[in-house]
N, C-alpha and C positions, 0 to 999 in steps of 0.2 A: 970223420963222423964215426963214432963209436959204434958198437951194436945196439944198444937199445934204442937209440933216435934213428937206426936203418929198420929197426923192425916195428915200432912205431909209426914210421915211414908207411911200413909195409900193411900194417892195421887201416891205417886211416885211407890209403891206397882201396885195400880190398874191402872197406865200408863204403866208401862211396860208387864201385861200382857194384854192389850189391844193392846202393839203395837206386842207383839208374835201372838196375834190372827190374827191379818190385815196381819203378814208375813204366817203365815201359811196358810191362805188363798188363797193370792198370789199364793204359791206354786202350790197349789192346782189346782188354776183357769190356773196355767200356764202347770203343770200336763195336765190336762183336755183337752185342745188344742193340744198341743203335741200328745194325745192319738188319736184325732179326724185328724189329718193332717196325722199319720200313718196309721189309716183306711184308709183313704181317696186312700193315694199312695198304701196301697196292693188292695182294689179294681180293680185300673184301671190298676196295674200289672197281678192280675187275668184275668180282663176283655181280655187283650188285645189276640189277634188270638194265635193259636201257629202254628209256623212254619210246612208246609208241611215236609214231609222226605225224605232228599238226597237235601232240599234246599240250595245256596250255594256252593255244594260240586263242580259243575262244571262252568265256566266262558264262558259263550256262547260269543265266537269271531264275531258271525253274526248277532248280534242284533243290 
């Protein structure tokens, strides 16, 4: 194998784990958000009141 098809080797080598790295990244970065948008919605499921007792239960005809 001459030099130029070892370092073309060596090119094609270190582009493909440079573009594993940018995908895994991604992932990550999209990971990440995903986790934060889940917070997000159980916070304001937590925050919200909870319902008195026997709410519901009866349909007031005179209101």
């Amino acid at each position: 194998m001459d030099t130029a098809a070892l370092a073309l080797s060596q090119i094609s080598t270190q582009m493909a784990l440079t573009q594993s790295q940018v995908q895994v990244s991604m992932v990550k970065q999209q990971h990440n958000a995903q986790q934060q948008m889940i917070a997000l919605i159980t916070q304001s499921a937590q925050a919200s009141p909870v319902a008195s007792a026997g709410t519901g239960a009866v349909i007031n005809t005179y209101a």
